[in-house]
MIDO-538702 format. One record per atom (N, C-alpha, C): residue number from 1; residue in three letters; atom name; x, y, z. Coordinates in Angstrom, 1 decimal, padded with zeros to 4 digits. Layout:
REM MIDO-538702
<tifi->NUM gugu->ALA kese->CA u->X v->Y w->Z>
...
***
This chain:
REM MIDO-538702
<tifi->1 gugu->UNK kese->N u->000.8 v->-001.2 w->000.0>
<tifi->1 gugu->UNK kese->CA u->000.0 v->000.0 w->000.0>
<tifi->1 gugu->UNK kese->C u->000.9 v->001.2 w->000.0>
<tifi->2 gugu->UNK kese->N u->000.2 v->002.2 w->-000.9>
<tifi->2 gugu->UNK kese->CA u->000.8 v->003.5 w->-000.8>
<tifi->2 gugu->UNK kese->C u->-000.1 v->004.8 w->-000.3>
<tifi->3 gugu->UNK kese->N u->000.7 v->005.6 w->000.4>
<tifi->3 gugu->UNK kese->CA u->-000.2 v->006.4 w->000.8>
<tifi->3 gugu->UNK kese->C u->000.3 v->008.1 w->000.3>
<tifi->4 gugu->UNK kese->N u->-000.5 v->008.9 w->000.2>
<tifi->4 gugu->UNK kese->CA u->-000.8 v->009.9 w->-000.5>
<tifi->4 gugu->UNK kese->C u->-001.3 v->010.9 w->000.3>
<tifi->5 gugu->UNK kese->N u->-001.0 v->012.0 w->000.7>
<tifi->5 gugu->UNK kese->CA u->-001.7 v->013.0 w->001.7>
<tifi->5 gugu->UNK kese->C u->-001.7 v->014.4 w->000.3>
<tifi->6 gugu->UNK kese->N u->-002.5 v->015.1 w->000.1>
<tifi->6 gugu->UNK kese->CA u->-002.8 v->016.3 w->-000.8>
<tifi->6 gugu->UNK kese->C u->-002.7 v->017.4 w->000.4>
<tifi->7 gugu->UNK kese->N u->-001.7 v->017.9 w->000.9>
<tifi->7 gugu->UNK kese->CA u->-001.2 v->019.0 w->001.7>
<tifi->7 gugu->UNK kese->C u->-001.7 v->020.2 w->001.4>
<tifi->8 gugu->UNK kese->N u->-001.9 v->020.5 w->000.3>
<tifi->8 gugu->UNK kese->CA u->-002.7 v->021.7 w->-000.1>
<tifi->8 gugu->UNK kese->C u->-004.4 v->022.1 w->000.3>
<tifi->9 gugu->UNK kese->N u->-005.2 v->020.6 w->000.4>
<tifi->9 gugu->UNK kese->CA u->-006.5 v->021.0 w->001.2>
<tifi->9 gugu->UNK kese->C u->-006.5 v->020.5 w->003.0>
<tifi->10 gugu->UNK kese->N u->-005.2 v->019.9 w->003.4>
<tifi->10 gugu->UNK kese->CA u->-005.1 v->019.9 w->004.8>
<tifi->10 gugu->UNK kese->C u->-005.7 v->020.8 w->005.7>
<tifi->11 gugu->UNK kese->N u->-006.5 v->020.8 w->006.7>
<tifi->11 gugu->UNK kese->CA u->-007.3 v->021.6 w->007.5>
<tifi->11 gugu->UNK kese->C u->-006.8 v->021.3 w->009.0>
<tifi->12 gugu->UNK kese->N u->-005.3 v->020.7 w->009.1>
<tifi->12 gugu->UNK kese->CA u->-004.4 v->020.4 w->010.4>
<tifi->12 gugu->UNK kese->C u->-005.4 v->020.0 w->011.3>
<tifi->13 gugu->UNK kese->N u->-006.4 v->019.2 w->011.2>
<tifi->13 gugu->UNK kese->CA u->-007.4 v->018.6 w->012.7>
<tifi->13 gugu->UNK kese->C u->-006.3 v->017.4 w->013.5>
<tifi->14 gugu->UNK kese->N u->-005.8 v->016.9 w->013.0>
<tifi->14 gugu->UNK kese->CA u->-004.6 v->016.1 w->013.8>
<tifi->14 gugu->UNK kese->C u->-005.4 v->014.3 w->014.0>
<tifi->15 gugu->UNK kese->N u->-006.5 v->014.4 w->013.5>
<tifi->15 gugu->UNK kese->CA u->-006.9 v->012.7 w->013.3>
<tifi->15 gugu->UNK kese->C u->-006.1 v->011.8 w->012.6>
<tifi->16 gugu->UNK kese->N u->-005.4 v->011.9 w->011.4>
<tifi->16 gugu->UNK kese->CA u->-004.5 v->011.3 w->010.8>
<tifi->16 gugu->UNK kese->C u->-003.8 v->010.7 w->011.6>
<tifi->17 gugu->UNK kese->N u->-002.8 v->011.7 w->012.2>
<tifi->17 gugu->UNK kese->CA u->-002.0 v->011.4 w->013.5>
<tifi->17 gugu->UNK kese->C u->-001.9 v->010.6 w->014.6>
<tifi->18 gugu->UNK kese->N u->-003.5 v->011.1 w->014.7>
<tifi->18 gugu->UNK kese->CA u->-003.8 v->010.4 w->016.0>
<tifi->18 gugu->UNK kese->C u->-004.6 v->009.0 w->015.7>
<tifi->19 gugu->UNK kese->N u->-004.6 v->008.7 w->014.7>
<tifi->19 gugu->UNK kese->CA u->-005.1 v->007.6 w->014.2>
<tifi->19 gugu->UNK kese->C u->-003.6 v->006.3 w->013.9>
<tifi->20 gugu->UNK kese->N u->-003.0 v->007.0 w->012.8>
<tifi->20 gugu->UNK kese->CA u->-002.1 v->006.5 w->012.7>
<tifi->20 gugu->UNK kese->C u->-000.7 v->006.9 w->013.0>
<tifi->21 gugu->UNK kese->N u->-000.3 v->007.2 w->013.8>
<tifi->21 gugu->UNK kese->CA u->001.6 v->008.2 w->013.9>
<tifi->21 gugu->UNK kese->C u->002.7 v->007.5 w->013.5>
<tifi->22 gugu->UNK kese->N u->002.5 v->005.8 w->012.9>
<tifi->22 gugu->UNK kese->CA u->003.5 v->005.5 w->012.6>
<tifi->22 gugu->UNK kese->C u->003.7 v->005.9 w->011.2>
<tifi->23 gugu->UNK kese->N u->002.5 v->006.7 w->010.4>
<tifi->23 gugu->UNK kese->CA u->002.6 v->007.0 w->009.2>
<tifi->23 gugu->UNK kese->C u->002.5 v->008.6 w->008.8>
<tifi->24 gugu->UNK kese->N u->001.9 v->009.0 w->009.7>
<tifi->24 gugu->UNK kese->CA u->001.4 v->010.7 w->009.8>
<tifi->24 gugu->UNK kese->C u->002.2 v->011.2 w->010.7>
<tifi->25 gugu->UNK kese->N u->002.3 v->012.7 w->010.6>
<tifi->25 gugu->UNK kese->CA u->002.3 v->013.5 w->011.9>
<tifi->25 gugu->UNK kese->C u->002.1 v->014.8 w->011.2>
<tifi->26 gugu->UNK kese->N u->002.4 v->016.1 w->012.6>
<tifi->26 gugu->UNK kese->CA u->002.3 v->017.4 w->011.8>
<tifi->26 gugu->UNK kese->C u->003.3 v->018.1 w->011.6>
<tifi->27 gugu->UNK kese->N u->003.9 v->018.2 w->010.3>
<tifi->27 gugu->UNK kese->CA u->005.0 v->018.9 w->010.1>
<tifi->27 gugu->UNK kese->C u->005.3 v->020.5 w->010.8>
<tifi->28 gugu->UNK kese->N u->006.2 v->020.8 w->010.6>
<tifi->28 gugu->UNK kese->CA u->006.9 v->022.1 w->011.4>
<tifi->28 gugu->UNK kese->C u->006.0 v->023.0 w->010.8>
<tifi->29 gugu->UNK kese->N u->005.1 v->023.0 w->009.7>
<tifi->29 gugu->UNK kese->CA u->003.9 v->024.3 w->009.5>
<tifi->29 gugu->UNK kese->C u->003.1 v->024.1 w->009.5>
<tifi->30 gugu->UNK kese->N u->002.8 v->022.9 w->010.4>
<tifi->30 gugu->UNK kese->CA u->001.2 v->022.8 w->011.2>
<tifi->30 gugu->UNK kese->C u->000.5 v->021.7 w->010.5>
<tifi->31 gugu->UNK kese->N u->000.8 v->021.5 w->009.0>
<tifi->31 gugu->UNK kese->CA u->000.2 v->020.4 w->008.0>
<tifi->31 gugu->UNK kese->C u->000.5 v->019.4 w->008.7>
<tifi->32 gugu->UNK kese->N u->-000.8 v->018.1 w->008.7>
<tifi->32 gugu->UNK kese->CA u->-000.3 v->016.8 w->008.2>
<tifi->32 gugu->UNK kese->C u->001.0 v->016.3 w->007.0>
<tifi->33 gugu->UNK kese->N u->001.6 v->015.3 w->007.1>
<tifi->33 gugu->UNK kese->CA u->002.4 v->014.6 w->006.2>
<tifi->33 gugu->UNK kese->C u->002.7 v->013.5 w->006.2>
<tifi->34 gugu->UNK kese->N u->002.6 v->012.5 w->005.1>
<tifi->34 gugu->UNK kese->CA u->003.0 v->011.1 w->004.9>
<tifi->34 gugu->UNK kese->C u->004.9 v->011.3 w->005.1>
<tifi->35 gugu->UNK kese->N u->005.2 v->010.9 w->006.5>
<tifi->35 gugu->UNK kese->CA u->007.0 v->010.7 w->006.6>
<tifi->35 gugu->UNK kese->C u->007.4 v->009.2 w->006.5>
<tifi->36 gugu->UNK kese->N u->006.0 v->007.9 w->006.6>
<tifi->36 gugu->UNK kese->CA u->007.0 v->006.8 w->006.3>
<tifi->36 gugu->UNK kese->C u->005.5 v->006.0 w->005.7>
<tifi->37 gugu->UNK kese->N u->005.5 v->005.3 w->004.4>
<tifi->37 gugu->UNK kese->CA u->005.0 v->004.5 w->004.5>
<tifi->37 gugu->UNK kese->C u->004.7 v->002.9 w->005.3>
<tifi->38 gugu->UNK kese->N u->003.4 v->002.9 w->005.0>
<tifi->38 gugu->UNK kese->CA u->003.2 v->001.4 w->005.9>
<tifi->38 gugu->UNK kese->C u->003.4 v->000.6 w->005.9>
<tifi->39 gugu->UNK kese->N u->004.2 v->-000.4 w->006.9>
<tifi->39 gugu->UNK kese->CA u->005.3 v->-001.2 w->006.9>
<tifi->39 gugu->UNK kese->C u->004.6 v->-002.6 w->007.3>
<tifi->40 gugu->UNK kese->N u->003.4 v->-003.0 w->007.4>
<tifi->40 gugu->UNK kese->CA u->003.3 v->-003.8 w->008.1>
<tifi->40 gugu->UNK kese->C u->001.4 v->-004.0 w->007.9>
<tifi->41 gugu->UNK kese->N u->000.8 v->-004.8 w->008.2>
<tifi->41 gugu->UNK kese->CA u->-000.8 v->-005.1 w->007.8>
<tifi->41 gugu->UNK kese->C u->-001.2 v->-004.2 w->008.8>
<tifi->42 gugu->UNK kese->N u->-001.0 v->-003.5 w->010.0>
<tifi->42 gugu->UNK kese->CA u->-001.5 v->-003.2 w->011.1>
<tifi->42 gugu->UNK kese->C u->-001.6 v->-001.5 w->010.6>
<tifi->43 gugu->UNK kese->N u->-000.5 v->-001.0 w->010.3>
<tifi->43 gugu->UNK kese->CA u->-000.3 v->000.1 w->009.7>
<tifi->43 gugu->UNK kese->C u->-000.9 v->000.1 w->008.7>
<tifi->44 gugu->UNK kese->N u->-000.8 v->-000.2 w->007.8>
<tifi->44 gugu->UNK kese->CA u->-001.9 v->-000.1 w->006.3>
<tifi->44 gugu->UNK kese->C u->-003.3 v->-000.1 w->007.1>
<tifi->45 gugu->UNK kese->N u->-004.1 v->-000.7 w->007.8>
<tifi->45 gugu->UNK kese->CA u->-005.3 v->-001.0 w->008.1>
<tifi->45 gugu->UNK kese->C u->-005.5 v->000.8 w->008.9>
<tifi->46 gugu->UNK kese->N u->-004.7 v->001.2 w->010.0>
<tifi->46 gugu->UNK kese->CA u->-004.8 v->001.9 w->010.6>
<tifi->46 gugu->UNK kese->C u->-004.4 v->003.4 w->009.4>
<tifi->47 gugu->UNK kese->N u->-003.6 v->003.3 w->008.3>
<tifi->47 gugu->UNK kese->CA u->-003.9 v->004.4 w->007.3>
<tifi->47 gugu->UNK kese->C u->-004.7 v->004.4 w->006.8>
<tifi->48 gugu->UNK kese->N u->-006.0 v->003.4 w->006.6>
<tifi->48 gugu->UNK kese->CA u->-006.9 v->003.2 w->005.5>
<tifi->48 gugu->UNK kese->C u->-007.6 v->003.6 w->006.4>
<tifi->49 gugu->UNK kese->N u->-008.0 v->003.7 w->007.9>
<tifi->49 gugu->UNK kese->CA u->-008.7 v->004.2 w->008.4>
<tifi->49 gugu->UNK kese->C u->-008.7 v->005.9 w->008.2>
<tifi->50 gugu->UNK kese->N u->-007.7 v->006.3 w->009.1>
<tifi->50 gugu->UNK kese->CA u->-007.2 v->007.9 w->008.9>
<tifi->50 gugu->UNK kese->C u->-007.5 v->008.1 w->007.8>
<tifi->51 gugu->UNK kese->N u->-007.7 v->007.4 w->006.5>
<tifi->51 gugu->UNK kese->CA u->-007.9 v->007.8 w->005.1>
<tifi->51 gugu->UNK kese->C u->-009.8 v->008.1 w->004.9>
<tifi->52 gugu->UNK kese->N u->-010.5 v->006.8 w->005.2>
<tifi->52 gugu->UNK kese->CA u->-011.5 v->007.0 w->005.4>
<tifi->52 gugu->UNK kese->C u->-012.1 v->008.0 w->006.6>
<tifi->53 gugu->UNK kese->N u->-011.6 v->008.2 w->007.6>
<tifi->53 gugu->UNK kese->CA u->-011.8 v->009.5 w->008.4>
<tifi->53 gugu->UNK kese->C u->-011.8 v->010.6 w->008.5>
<tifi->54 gugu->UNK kese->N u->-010.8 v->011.3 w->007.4>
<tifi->54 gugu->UNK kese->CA u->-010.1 v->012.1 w->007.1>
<tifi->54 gugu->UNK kese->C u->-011.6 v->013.0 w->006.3>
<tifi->55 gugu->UNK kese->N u->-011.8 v->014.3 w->007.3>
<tifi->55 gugu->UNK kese->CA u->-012.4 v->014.9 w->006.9>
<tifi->55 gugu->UNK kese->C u->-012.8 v->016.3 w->005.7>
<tifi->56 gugu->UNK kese->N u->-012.0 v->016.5 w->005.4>
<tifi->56 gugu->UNK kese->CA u->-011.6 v->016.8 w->003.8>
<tifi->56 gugu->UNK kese->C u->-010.7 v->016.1 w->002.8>
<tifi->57 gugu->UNK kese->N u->-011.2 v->014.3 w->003.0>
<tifi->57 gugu->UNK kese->CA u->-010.7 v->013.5 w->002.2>
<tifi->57 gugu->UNK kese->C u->-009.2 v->013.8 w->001.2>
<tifi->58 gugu->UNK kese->N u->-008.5 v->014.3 w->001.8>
<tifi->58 gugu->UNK kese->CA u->-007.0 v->014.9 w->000.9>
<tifi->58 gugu->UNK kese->C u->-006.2 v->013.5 w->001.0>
<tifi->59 gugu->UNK kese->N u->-006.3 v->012.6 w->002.3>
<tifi->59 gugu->UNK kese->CA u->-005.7 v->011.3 w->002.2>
<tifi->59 gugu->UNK kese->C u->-006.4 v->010.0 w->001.6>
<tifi->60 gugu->UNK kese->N u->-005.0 v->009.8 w->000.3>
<tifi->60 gugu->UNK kese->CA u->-005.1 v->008.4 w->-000.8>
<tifi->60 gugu->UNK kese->C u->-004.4 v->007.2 w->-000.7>
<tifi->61 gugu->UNK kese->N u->-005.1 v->006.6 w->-000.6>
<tifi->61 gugu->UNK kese->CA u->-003.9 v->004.7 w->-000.3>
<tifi->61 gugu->UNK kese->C u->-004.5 v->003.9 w->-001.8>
<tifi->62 gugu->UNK kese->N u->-003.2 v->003.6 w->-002.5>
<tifi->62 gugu->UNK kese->CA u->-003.4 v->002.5 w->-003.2>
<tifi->62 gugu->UNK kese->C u->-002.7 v->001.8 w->-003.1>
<tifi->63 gugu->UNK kese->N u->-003.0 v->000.1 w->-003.8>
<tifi->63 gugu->UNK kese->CA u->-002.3 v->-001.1 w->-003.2>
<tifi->63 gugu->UNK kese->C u->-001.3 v->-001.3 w->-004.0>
***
């Protein structure tokens, strides 16, 4: 799985993060950012959530 964050409609609510932090966090200007893809089934599952959570849908996973 790959994951995709569109930084430009980011609205920094911090669910990503706090959903998944082995894949998200908030960069030094407040944005969300993809710093490591998902390494493992537990992580994929937990980005695909934060993806489906994600309330201005800007986060994309494909397989």
């Amino acid at each position: 799985m790959t994951v995709e964050l569109d930084r430009s409609g980011c609205i920094a609510c911090g669910l990503c993060e706090a959903t998944c932090p082995a894949v998200f966090r908030i960069a030094d200007d407040g944005l969300a950012e993809v710093y490591q893809q998902p390494a493992d089934a537990v992580q994929q599952a937990d980005a695909q959530q934060a993806a489906d959570s994600c309330p201005v849908a800007v986060i994309h996973t494909a397989d």
